[in-house]
Backbone as ProteinMPNN parsed JSONL, in Angstrom:
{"seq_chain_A": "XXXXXXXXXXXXXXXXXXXXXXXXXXXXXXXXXXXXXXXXXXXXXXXXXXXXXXXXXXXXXXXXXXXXXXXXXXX", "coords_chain_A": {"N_chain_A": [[6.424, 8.778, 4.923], [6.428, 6.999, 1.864], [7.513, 4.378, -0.329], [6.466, 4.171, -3.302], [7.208, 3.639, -6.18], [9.875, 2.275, -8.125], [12.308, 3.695, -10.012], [14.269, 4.063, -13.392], [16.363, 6.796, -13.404], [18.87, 9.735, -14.222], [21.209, 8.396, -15.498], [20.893, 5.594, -15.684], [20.638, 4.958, -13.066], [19.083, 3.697, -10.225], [16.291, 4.959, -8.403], [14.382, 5.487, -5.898], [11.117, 6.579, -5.264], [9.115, 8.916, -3.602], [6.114, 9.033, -1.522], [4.117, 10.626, 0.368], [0.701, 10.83, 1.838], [-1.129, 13.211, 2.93], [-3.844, 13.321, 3.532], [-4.241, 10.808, 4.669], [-5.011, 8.113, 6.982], [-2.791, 8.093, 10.218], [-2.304, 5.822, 10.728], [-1.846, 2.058, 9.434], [-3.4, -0.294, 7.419], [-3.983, -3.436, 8.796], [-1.944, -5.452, 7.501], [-0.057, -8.31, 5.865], [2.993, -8.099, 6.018], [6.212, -7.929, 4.107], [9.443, -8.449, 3.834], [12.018, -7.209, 1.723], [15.09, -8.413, -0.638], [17.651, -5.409, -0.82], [19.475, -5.441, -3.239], [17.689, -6.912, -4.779], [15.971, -5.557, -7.325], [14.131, -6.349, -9.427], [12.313, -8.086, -8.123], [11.006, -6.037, -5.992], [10.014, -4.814, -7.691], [7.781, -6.103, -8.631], [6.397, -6.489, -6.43], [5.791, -4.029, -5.98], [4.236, -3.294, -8.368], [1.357, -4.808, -7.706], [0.747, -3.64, -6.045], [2.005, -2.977, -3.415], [3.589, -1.007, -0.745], [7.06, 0.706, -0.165], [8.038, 0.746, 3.609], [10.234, 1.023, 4.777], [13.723, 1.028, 5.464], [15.671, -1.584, 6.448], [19.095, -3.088, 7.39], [19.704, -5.902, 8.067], [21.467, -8.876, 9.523], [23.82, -7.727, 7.997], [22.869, -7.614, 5.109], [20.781, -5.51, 3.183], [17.316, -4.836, 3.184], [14.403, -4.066, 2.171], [11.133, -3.2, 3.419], [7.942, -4.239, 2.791], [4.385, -3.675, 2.513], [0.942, -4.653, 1.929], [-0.6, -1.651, 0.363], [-3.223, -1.318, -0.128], [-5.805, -3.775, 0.792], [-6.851, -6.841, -0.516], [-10.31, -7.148, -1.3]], "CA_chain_A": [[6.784, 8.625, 3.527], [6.244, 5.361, 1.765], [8.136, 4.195, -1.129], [5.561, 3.807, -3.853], [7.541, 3.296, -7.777], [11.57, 2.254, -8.579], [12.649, 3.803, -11.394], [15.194, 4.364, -13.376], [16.604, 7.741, -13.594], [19.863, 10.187, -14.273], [22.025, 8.419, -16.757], [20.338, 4.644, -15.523], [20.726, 4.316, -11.726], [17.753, 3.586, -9.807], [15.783, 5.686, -7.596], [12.709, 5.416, -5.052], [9.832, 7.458, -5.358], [8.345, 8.505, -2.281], [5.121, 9.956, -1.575], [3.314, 11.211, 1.629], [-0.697, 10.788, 1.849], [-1.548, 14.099, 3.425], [-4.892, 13.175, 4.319], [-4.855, 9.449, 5.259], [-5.353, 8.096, 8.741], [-2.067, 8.127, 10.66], [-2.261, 4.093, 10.715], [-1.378, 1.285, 8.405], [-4.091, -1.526, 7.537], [-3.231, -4.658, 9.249], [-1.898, -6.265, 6.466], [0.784, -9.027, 6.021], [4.763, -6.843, 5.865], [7.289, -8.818, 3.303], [11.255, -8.564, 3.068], [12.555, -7.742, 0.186], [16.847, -7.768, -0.514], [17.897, -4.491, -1.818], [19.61, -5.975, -4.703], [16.351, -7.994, -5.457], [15.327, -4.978, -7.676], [13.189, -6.974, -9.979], [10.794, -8.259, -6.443], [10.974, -5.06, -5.472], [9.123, -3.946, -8.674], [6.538, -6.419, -8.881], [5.551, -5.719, -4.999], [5.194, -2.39, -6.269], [3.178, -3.447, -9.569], [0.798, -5.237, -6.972], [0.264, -2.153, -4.455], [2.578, -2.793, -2.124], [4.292, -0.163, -0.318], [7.701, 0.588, 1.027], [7.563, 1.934, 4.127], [11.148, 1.073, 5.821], [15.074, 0.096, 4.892], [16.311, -2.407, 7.266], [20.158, -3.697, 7.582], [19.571, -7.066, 8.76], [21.895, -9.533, 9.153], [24.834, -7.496, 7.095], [22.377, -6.907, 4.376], [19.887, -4.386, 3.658], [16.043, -4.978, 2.683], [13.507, -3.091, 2.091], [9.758, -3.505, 4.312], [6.849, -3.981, 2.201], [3.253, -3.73, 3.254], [0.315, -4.049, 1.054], [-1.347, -0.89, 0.608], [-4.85, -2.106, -0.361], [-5.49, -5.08, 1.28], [-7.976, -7.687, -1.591], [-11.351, -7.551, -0.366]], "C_chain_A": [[6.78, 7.14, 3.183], [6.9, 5.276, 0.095], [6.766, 3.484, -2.452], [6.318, 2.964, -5.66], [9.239, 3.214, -7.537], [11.454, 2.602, -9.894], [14.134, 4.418, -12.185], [15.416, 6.066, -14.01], [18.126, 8.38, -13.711], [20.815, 8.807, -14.707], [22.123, 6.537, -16.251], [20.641, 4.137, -14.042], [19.153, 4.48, -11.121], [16.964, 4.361, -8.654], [14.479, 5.316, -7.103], [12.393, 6.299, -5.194], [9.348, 7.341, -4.384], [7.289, 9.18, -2.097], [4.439, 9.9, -0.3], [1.784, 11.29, 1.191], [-0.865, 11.835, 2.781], [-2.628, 13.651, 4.268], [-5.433, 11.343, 4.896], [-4.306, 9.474, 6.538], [-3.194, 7.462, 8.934], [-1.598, 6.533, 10.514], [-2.646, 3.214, 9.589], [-2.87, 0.161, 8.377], [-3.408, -2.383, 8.131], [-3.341, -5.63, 8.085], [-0.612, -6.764, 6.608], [2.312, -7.974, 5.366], [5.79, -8.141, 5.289], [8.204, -8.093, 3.156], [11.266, -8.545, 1.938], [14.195, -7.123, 0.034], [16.595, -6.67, -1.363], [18.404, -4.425, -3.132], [18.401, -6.441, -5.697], [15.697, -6.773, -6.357], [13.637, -5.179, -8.286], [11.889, -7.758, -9.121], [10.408, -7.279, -6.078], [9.732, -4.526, -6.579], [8.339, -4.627, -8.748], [6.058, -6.204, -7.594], [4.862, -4.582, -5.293], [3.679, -2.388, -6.931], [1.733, -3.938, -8.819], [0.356, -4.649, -5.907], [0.497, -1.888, -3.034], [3.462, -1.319, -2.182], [5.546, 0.075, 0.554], [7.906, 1.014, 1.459], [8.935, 1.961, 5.034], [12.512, 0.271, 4.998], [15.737, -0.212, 6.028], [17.913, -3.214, 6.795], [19.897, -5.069, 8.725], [20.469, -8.27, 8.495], [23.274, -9.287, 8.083], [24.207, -7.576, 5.538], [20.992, -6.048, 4.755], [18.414, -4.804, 2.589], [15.216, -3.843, 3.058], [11.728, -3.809, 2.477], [8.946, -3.148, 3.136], [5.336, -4.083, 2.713], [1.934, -3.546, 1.588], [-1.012, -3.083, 1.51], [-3.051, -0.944, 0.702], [-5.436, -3.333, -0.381], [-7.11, -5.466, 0.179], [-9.329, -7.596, -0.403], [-12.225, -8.538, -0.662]], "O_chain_A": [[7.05, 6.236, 3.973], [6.674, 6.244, -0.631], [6.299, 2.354, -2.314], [5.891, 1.905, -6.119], [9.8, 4.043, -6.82], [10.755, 2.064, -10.752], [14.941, 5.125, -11.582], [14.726, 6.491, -14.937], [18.923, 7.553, -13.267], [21.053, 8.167, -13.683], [23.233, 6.021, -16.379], [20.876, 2.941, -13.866], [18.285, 5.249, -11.534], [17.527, 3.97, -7.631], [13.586, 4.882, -7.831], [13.232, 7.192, -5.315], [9.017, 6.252, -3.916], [7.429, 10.288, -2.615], [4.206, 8.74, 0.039], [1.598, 11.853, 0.112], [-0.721, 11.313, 3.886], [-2.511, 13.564, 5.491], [-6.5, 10.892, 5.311], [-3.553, 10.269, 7.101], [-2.536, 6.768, 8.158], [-0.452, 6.251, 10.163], [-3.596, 3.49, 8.856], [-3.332, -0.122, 9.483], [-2.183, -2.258, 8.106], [-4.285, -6.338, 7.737], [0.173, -6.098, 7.283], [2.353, -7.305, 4.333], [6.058, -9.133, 5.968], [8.094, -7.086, 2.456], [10.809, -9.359, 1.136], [14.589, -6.0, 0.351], [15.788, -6.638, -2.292], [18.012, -3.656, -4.009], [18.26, -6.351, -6.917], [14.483, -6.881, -6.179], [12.562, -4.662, -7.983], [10.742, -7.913, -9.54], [9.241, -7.343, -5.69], [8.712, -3.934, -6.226], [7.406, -3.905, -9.099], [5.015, -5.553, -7.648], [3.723, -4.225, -4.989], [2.597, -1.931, -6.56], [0.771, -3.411, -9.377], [-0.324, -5.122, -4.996], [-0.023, -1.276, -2.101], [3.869, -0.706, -3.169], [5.477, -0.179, 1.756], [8.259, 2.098, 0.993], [8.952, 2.76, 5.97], [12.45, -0.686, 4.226], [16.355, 0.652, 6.65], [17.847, -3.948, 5.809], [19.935, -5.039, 9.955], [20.379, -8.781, 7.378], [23.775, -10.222, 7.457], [25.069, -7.604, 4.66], [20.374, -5.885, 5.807], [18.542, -5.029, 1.386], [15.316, -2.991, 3.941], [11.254, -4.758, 1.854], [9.081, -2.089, 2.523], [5.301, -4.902, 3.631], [1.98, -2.765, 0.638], [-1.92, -3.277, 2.318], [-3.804, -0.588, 1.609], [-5.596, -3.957, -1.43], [-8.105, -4.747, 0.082], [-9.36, -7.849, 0.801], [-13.095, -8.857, 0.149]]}, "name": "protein", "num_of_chains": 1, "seq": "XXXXXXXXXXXXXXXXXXXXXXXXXXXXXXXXXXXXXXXXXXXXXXXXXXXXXXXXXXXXXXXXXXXXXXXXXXX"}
């Protein structure tokens, strides 16, 4: 599952959107993986806007970020 859109939903709290690729290959491009704080909503959404994907929520350090990867690496 990979975290594709934040949005806001039910009476304005925020929710991930997650979506499963059925038919893609088991493995990730090798593409560069960016931190982002969980508060940081507003990073969080332009990663998104930009085609990153998130694919993991890490507690690091006594906070919690969220793993980004971009999905379609520029060719």
């Amino acid at each position: 599952m990979e975290i594709v859109a934040l949005k806001e939903k039910y009476g304005g709290r925020l929710r991930y959107i997650f979506m499963k690729d059925l038919q893609a290959a088991t493995s990730r491009p090798d593409t560069e993986e960016i931190l982002v704080k969980m508060e940081d909503t507003t990073g969080q959404l332009a990663f998104l806007k930009k085609g990153y994907r998130g694919i993991a929520i890490e507690k690091m350090d006594e906070e919690w970020h969220v793993r980004f990867f971009l999905s379609f690496p520029p060719e």
